[in-house]
C-alpha positions in Angstrom: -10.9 -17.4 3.4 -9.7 -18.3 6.8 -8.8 -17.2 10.4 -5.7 -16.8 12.0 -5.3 -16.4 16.0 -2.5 -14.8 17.3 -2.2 -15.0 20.5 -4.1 -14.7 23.6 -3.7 -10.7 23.7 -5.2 -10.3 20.1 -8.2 -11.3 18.4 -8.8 -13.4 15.6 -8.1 -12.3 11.9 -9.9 -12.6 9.1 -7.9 -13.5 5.8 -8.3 -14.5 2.0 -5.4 -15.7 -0.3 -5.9 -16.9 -4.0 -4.1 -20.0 -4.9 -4.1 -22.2 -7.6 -6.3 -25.2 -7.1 -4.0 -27.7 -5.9 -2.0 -25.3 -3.6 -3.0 -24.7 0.0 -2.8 -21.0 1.2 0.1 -20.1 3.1 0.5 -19.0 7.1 -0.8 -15.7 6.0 -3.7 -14.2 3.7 -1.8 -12.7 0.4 -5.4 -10.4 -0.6 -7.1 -9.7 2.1 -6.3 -9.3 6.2 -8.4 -7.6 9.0 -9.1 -7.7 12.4 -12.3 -6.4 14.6 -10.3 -3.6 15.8 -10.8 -4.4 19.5 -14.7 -5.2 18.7 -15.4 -2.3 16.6 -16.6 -4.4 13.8 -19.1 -6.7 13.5 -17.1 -10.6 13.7 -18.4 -13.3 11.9 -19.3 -16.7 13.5 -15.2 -17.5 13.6 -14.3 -14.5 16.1 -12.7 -11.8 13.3 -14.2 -9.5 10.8 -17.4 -10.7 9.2 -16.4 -11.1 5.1 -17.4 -12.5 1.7 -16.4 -13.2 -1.7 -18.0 -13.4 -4.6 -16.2 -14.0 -8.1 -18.0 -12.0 -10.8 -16.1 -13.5 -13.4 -12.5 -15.5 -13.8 -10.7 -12.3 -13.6 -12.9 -10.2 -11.3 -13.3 -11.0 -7.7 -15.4 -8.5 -4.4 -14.9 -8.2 -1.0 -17.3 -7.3 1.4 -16.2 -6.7 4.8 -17.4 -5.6 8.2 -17.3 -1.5 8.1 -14.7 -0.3 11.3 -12.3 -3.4 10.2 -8.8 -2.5 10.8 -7.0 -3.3 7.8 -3.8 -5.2 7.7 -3.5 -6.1 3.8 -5.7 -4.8 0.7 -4.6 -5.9 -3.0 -6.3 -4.7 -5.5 -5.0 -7.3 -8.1 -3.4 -10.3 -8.1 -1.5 -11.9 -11.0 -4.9 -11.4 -13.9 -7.6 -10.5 -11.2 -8.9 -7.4 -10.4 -9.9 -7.4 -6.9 -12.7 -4.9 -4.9 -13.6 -4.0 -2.1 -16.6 -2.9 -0.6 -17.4 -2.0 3.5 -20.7 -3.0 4.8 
């Protein structure tokens, strides 16, 4: 999980990519991407949407994210894992 700024007219993303362990994720999240929709969702500490992840097993990961997020980018699987998400 990480943020991205994008400029001094927008506020701060939050985004999650899965990548094997020795890669580093790219410029942008390839699971997961939301803003605070102009501060109608509650940001986390790091300015966009507040978010976690838990994995419930190898092959099953959640998302819980700030209800009111705007989303940008929502897979629901990813090479063998089955990805959900939940708004809190």
């Amino acid at each position: 999980m990480f943020k991205r700024d994008c400029g001094a007219t927008t506020s701060f993303s939050t985004q999650i990519s899965i990548v094997a362990g020795e890669e580093e994720a790219s410029d942008i999240g390839n699971i997961f991407r939301a803003d605070t929709d102009h501060g109608k969702a509650q940001a986390g500490h790091w300015g966009g949407p507040w978010a976690e992840m838990k994995w419930l097993a190898p092959d099953r990961l959640t998302i819980r994210y700030a209800k009111g997020a705007r989303l940008f980018e929502q897979q629901k699987a990813f090479e063998d894992v089955v990805i959900t998400f939940e708004a809190r």
